[in-house]
BALOBA-1460 file (C-alpha; in Angstrom, 3 decimals):
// residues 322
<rec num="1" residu="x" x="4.284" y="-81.303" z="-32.189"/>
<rec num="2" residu="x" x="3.852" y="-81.505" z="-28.428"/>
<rec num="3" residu="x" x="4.523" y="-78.594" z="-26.114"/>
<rec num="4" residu="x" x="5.195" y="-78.464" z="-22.597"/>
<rec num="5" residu="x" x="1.495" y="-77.400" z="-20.275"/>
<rec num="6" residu="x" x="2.101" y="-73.590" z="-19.394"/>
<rec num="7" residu="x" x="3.696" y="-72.371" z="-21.765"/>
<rec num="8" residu="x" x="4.445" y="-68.622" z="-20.863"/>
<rec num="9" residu="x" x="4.417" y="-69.482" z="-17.549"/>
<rec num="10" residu="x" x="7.764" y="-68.560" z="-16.861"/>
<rec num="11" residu="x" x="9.250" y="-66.822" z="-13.028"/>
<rec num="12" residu="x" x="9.537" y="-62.709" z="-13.003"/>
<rec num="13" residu="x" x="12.840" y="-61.616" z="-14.029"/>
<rec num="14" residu="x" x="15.315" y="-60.990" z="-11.550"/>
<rec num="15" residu="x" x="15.946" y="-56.997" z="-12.619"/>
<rec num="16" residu="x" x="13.551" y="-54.461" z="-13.933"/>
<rec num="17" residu="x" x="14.641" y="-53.465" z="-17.676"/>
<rec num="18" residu="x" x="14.064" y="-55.396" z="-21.780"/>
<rec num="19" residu="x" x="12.383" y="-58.817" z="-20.912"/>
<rec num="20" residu="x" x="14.648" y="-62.033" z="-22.332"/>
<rec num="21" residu="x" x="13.462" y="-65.356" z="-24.280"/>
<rec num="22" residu="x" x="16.100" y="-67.767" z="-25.589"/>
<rec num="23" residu="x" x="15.137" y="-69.687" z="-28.042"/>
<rec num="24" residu="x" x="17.515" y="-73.044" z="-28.048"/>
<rec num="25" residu="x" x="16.731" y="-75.477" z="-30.799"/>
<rec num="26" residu="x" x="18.233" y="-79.060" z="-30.871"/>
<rec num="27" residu="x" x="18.704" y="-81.992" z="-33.389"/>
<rec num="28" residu="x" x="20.549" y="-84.759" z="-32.081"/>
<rec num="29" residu="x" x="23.004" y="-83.353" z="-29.934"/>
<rec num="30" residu="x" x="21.974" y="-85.344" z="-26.950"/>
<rec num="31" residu="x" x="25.964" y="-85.277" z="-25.622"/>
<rec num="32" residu="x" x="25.801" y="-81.174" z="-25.455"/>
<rec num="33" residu="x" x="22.065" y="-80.114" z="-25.507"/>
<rec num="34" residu="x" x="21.625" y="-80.143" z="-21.484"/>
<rec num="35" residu="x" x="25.121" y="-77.977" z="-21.246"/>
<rec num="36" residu="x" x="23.303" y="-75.292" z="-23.572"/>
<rec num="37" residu="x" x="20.091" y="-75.369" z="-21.712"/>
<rec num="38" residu="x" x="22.156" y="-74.958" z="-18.201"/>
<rec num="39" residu="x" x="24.216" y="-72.246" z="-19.075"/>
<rec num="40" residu="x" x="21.067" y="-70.623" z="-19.734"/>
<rec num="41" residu="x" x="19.839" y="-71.275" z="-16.244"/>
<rec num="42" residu="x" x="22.694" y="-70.097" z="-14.833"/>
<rec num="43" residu="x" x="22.636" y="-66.915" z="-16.091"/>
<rec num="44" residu="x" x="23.233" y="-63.458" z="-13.721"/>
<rec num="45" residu="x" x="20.596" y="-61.983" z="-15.330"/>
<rec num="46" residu="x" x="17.962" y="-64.707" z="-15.655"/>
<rec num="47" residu="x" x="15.507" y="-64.385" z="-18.726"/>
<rec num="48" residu="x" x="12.023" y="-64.606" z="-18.785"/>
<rec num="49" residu="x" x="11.415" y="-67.296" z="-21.116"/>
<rec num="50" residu="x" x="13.596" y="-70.386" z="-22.251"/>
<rec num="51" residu="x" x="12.404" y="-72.066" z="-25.138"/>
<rec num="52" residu="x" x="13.830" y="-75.097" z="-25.915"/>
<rec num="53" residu="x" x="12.681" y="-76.940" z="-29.656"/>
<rec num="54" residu="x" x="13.547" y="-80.412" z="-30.153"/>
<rec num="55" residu="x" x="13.613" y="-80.857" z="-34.007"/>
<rec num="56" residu="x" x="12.740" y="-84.364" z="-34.426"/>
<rec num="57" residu="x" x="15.672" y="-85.841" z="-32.597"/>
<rec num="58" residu="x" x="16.354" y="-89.752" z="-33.300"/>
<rec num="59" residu="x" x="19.404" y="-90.156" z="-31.031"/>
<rec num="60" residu="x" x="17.349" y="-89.825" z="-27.773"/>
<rec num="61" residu="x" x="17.928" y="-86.330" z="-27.178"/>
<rec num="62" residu="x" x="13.765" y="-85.512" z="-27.149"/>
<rec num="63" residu="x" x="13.595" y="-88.042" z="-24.067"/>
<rec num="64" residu="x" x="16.616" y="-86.549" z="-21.743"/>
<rec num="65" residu="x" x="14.995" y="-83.277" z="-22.415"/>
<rec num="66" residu="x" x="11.573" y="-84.458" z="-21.318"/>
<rec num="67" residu="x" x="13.365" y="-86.058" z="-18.119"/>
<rec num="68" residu="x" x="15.100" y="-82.961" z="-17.745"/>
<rec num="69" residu="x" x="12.934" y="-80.371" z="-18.101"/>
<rec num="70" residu="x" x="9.149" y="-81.476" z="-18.558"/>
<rec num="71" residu="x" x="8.112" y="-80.060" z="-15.436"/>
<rec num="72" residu="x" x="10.604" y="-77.432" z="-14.833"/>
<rec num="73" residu="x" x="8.875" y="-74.253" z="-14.610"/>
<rec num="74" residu="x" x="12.109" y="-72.023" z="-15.992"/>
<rec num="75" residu="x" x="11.678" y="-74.502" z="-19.197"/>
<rec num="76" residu="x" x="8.887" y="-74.359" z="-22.179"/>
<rec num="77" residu="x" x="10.027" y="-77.658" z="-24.004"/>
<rec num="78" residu="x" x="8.869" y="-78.028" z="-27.283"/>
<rec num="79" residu="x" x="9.177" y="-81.510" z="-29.502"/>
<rec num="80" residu="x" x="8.479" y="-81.439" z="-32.532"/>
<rec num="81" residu="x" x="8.588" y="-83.394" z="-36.055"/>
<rec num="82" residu="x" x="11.933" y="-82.658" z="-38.151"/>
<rec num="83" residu="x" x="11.651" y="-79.523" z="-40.499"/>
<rec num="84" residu="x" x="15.343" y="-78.477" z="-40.279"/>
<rec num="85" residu="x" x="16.401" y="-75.517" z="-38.388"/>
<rec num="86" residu="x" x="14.810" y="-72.878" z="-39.831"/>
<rec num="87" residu="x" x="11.295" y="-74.452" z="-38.673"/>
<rec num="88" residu="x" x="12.507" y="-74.990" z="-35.603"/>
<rec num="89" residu="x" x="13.498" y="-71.135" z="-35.309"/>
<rec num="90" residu="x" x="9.648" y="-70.400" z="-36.400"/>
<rec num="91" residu="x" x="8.149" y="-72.756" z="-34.378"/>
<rec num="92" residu="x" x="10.392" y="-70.974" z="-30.682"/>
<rec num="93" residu="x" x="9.864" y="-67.322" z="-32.053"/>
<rec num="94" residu="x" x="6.054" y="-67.529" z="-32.309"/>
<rec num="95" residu="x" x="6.464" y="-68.807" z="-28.424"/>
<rec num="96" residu="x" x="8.086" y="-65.615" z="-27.365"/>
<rec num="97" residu="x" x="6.459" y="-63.120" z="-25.613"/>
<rec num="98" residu="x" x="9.343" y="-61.338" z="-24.723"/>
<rec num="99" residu="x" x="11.006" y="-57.576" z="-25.948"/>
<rec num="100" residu="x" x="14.486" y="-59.409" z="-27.300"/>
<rec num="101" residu="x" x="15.058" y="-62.859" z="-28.518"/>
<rec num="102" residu="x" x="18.524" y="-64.953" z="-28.214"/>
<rec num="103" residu="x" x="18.927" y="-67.979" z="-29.808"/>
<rec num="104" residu="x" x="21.286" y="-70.754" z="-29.309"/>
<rec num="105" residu="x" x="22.514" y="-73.601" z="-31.000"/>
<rec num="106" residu="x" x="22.341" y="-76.529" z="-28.850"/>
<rec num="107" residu="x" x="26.155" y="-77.675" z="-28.996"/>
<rec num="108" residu="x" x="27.724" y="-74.683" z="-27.950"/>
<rec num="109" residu="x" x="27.176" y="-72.384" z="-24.226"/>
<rec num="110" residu="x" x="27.125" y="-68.745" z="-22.703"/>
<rec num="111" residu="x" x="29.014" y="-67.550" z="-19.778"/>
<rec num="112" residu="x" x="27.172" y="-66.651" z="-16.436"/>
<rec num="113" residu="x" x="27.409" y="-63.242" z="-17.587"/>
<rec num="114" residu="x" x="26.254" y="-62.850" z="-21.074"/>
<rec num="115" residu="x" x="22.296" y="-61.916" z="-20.391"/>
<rec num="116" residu="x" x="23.317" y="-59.390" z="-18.444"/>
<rec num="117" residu="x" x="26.564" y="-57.673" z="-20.602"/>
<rec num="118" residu="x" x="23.486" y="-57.226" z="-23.514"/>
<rec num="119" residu="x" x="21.059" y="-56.458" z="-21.281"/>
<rec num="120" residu="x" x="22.463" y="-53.712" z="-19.727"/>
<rec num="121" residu="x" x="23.235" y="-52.299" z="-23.346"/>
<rec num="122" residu="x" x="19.845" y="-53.339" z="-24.799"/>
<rec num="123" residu="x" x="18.191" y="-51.730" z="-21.452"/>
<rec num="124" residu="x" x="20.167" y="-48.438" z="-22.114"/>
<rec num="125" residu="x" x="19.943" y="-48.286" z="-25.970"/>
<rec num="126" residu="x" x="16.503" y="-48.656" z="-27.021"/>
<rec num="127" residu="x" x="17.102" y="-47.508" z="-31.032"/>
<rec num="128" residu="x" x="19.427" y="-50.437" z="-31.297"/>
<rec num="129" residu="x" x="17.188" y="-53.254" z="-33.207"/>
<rec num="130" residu="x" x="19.743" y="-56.272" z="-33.465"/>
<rec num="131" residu="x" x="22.820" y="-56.990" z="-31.034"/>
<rec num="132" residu="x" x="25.642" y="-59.386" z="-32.233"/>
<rec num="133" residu="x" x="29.183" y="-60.474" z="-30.285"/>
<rec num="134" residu="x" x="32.200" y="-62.181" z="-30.358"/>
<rec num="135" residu="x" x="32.691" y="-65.840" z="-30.144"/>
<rec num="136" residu="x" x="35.419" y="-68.396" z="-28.365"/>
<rec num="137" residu="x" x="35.769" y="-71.433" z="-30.077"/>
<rec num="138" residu="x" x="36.486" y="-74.615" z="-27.787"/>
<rec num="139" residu="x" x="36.851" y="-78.300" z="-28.572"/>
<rec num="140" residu="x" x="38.896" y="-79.131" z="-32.332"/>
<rec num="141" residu="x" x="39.792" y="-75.684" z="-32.495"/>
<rec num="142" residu="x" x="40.475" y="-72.743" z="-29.980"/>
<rec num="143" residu="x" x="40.113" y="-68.952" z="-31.375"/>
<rec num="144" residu="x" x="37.986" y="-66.378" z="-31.735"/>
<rec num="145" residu="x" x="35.166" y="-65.146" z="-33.825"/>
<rec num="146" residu="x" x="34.961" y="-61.553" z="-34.506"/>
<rec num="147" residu="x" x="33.478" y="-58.862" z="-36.567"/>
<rec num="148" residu="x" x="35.967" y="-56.101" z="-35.325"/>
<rec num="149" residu="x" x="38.597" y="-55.726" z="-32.232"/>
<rec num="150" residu="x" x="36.223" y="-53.058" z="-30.777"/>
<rec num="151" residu="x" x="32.598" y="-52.487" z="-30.517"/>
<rec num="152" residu="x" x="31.393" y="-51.191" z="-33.712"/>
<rec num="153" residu="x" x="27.462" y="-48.939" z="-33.729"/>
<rec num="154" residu="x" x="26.914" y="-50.109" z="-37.567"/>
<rec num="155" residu="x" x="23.760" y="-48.139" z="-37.925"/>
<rec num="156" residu="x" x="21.809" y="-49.422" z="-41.244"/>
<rec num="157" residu="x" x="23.315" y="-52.040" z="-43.487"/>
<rec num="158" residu="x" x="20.449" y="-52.649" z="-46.126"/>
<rec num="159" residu="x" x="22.169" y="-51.191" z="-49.276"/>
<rec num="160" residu="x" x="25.285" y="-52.548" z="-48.256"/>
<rec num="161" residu="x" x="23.968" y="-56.086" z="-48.014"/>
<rec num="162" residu="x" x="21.850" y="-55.693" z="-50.964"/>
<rec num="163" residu="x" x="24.590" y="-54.668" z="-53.090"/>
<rec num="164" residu="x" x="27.917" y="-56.405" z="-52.130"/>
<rec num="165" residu="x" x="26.324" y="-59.538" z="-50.382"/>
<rec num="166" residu="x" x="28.073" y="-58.191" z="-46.775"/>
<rec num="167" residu="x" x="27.058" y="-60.746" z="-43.761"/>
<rec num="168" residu="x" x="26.791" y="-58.234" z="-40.953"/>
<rec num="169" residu="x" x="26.554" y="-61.348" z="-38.373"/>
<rec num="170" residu="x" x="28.476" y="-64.312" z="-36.590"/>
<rec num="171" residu="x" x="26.585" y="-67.663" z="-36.151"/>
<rec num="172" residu="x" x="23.487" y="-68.286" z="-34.316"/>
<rec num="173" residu="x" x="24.491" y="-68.269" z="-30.575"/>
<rec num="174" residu="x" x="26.457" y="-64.666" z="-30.563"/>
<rec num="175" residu="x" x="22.686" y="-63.491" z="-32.386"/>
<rec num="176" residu="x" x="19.989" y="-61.575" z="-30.359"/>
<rec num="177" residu="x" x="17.359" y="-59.234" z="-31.608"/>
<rec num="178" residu="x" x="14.146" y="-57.397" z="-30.604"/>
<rec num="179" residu="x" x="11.496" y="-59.549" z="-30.852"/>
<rec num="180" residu="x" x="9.318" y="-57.652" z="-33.732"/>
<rec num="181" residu="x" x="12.425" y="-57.957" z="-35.848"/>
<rec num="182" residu="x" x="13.183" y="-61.940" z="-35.604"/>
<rec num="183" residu="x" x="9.430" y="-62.473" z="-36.399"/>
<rec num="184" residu="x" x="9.980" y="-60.415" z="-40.006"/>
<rec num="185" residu="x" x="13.432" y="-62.296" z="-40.255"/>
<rec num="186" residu="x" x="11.956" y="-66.027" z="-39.717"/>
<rec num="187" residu="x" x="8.231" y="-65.161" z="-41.385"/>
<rec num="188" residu="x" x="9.385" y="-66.689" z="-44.685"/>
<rec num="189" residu="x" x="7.477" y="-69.048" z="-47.250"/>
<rec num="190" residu="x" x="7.184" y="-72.711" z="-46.758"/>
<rec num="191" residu="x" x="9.512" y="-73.150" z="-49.932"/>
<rec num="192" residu="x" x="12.498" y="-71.864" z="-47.754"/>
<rec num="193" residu="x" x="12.386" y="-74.589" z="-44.904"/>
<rec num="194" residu="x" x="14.201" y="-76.610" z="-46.688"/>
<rec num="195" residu="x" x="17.052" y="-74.359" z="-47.948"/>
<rec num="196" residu="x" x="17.596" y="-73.440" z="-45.335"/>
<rec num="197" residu="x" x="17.374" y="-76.368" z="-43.105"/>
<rec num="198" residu="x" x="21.106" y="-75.966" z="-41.960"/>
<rec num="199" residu="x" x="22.492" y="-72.269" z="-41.806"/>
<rec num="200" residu="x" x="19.475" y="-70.497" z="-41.076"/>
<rec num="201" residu="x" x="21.163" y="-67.636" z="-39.137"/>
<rec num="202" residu="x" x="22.028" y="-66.782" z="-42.645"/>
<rec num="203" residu="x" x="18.211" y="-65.804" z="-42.611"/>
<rec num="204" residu="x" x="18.375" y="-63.863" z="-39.060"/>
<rec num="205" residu="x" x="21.599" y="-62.086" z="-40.190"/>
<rec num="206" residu="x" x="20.340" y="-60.829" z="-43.676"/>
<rec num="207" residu="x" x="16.929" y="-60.260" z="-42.824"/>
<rec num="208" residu="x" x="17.766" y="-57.992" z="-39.817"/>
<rec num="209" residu="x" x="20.185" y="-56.124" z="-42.448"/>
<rec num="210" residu="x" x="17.694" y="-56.102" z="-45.382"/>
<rec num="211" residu="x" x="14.389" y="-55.080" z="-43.682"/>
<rec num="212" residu="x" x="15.918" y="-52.408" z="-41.861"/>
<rec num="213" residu="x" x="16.926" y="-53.113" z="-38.576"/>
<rec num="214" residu="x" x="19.839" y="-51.091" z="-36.527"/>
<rec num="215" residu="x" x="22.313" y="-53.265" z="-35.761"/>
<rec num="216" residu="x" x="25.693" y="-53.247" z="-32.911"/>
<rec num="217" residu="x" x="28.524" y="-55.232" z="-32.241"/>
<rec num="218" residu="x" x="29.516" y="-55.663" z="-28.466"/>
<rec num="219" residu="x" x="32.224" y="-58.190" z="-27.423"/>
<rec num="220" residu="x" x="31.692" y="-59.579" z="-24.706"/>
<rec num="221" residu="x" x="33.960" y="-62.614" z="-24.874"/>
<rec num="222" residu="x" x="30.918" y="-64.695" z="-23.186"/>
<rec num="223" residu="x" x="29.212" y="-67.136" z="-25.942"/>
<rec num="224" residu="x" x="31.339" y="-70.248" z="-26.563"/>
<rec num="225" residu="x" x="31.125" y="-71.634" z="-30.243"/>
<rec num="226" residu="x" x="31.982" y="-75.805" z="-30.130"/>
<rec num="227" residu="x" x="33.955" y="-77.254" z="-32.714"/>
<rec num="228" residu="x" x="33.250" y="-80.589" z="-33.785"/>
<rec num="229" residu="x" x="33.107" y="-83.351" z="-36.492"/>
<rec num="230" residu="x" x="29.114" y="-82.517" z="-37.084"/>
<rec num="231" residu="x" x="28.865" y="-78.583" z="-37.388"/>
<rec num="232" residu="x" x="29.086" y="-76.300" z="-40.166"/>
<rec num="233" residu="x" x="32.891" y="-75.873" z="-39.703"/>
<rec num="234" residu="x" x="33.660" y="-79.530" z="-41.303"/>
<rec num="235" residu="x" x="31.140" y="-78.758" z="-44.196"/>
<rec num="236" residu="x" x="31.690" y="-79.468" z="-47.468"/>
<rec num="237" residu="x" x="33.623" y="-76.885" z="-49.207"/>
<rec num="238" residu="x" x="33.837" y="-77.468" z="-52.455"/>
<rec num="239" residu="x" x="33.009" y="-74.968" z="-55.635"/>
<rec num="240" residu="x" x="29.966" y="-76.655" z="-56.545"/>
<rec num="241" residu="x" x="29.064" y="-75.672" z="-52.732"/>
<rec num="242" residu="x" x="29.963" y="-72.849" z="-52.618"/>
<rec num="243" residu="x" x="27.875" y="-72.024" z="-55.677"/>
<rec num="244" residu="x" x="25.074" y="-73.286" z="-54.335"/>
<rec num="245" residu="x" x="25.445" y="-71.188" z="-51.100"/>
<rec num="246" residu="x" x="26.181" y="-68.045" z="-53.024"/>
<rec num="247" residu="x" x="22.722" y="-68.207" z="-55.373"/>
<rec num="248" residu="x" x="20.297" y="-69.813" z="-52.075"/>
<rec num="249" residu="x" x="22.045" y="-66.192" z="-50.532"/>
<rec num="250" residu="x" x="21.347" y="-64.072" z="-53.054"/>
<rec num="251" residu="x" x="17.861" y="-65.744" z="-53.549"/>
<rec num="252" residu="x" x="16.862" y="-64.933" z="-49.799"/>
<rec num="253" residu="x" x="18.347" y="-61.492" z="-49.920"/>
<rec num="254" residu="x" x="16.034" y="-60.826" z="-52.984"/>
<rec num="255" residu="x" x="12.780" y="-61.789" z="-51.080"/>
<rec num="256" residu="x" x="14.016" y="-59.515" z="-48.468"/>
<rec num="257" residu="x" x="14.353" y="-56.418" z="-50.246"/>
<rec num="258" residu="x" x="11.616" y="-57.233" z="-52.616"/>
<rec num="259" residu="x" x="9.639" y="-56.843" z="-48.611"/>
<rec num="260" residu="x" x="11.259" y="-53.855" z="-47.698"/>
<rec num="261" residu="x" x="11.016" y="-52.503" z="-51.517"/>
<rec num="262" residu="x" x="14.975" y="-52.439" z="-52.375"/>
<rec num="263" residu="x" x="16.186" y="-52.592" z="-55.617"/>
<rec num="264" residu="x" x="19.292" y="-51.631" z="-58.410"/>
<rec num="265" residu="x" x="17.721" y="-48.026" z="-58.047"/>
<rec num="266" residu="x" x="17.412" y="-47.973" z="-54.473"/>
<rec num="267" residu="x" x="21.302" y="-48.369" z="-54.436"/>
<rec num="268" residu="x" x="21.659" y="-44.807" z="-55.843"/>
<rec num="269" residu="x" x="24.982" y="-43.324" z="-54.365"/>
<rec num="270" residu="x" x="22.901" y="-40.766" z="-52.722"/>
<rec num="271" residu="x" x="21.387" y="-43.560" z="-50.944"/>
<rec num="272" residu="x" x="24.938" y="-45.290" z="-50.166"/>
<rec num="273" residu="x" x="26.575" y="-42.049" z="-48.673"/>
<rec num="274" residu="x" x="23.830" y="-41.581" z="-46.396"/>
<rec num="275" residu="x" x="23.363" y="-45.182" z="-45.175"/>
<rec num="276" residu="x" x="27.034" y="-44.963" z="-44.140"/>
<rec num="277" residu="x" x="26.772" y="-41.711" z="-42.346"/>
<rec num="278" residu="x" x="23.969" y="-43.697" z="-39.758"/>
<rec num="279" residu="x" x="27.204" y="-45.377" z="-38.633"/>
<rec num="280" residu="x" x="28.525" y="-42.794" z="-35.860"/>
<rec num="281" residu="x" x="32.505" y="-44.364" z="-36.108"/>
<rec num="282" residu="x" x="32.855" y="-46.519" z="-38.782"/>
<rec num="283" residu="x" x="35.816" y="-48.490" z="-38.817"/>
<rec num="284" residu="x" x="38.083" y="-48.264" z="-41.717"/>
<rec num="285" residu="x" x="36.844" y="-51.640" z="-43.575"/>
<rec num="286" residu="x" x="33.552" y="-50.134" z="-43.014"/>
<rec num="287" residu="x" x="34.565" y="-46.698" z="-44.906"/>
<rec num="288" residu="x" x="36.437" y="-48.773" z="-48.096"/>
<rec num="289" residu="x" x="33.708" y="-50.853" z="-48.022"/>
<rec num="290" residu="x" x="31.100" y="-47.648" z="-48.607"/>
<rec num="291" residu="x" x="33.733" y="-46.014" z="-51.123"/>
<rec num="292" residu="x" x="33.460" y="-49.045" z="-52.758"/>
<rec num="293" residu="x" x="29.728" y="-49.641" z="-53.247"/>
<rec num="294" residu="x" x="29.621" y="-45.522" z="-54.610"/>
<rec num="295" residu="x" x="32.358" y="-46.304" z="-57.362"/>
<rec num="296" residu="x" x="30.298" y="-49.386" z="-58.508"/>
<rec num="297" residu="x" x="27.140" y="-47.581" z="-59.067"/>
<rec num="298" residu="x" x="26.545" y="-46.115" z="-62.958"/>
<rec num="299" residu="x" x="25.893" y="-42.419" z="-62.791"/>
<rec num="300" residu="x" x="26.181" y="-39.773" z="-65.046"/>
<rec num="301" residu="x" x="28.358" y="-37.365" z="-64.977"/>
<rec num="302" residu="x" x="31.242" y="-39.911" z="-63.440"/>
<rec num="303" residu="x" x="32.215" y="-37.817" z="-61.298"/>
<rec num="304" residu="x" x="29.768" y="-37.093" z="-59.304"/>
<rec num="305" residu="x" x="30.133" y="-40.748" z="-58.032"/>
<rec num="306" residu="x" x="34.127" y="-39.616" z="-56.833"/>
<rec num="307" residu="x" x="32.489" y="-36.347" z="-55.334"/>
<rec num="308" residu="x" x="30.649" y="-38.985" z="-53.255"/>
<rec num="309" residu="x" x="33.473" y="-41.690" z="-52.825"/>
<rec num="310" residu="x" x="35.995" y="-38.622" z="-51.599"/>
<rec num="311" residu="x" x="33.073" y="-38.092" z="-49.017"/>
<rec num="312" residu="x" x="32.670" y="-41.123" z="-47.760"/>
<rec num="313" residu="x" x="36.850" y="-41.418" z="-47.588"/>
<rec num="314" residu="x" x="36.940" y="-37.818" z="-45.980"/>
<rec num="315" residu="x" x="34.487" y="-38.630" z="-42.703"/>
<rec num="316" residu="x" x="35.950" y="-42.210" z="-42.318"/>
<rec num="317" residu="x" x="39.621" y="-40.774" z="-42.317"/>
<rec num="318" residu="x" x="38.683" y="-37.964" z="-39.876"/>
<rec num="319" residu="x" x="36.624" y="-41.093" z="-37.864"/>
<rec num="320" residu="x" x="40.005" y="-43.088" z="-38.136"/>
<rec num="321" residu="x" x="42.370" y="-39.892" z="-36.302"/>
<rec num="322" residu="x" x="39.578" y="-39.557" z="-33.997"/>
């Protein structure tokens, strides 16, 4: 692995406020890597740190970027041997030394404006851990990736995630978090580099939710997702796939909460009707998701688990008229 000479060495930020590192990472995408990296650049609000990780690229890619960037001061250009993406993840966070970290996948862009639409809400909401957004698709397909049609304060989501397997994300370039929280998310064993060698926002996403971290969605139509013939959107998608997928999930979301000490007994519905009330204005899939996860759990007497469920129903219909 080779890394750029001053590293950290990146110009003040342009407004006082939560300091920004973007972590890019890049394996052979030499026809859209520079268009990532520049809409970085261009950003309104400019972050302190860009950290771009080549993964091993054999299609040329690691050479543009030294040509590019080698001795751009904005830049900290990394190149290293292939480990997949979840190594190159590791290998950009333990460069930051920043308050939040964005990532971005190399094939897809931000608007001019998307540093500063989080910033502003990072820089004015310091309790919120892990900020996600909407995404525009462009190139095979045009339409848009959402969680909800209005910015949702989701509060905890560890028992929820735990339980029903709920991805509380979108892919990797609508993803930011504070820094101390994508070091726990990405600080996993060897044996998981190469599971997760493709997908590993799936490891950001749950991790955040698992280990405790308060998480937001703000749309701010800015992060363009590409679709083409070599991303996750043209994956297989078969049943033997999807297996697989399902158990490598569960598998990860087990060394999570084995970390953060969740288990069957942890999901009491105590526990479930008080996670949900950290949500200030839950929208309704939130609120049948929670009544849900309460009528699931075994309790004895049975009722006290509709005593709970007609609670949870109660503040999300009184939420809903609000």
């Amino acid at each position: 692995m080779s890394v750029r000479e001053g590293v950290g060495e990146a110009p003040a930020p342009a407004v006082a406020g939560v300091r920004f590192a973007v972590v890019v990472t890049s394996y052979n995408y030499r026809d859209y890597v520079v268009e990532a990296v520049e809409s970085v650049l261009a950003q309104s609000r400019r972050p302190d740190q860009v950290i771009v990780v080549d993964d091993g690229s054999t299609d040329g890619s690691d050479t543009l970027l030294r040509e590019r960037y080698a001795n751009d001061p904005r830049v900290t250009l990394v190149c290293r041997a292939n480990g997949g993406q979840l190594a190159a993840f590791q290998t950009g966070v333990a460069q930051v030394a920043a308050d939040v970290v964005c990532f971005l996948d190399s094939d897809d862009r931000w608007q001019p404006d998307y540093l500063e639409r989080i910033g502003a809400f990072y820089d004015a909401r310091p309790d919120v851990d892990f900020v996600f957004t909407d995404m525009r698709t462009f190139g095979q397909r045009n339409d848009r990736i959402r969680f909800h049609e209005r910015e949702v304060d989701l509060g905890y989501t560890a028992i929820s995630t735990y339980a029903l397997t709920v991805w509380y994300g979108v892919p990797t370039s609508a993803i930011s978090m504070r820094t101390g929280w994508a070091r726990k998310t990405v600080d996993l064993p060897d044996a998981f580099r190469a599971v997760w060698r493709t997908s590993p926002d799936n490891c950001l996403v749950y991790g955040a939710s698992v280990l405790g971290a308060h998480k937001y969605y703000l749309p701010t139509g800015s992060v363009d997702y590409r679709i083409h013939g070599n991303n996750a959107w043209s994956a297989n998608r078969s049943a033997r796939q999807a297996y697989k997928n399902l158990l490598h999930t569960r598998a990860l979301i087990a060394h999570y909460a084995a970390i953060a000490g969740i288990d069957d007994t942890s999901c009491s519905i105590e526990m479930c009707k008080l996670e949900y009330r950290t949500k200030p204005n839950p929208p309704w899939s939130e609120t049948w998701r929670y009544v849900r996860l309460v009528m699931v759990r075994r309790v004895w007497p049975p009722w006290r688990k509709w005593e709970r469920a007609l609670s949870v129903f109660a503040r999300g219909w009184r939420s809903r008229r609000a």
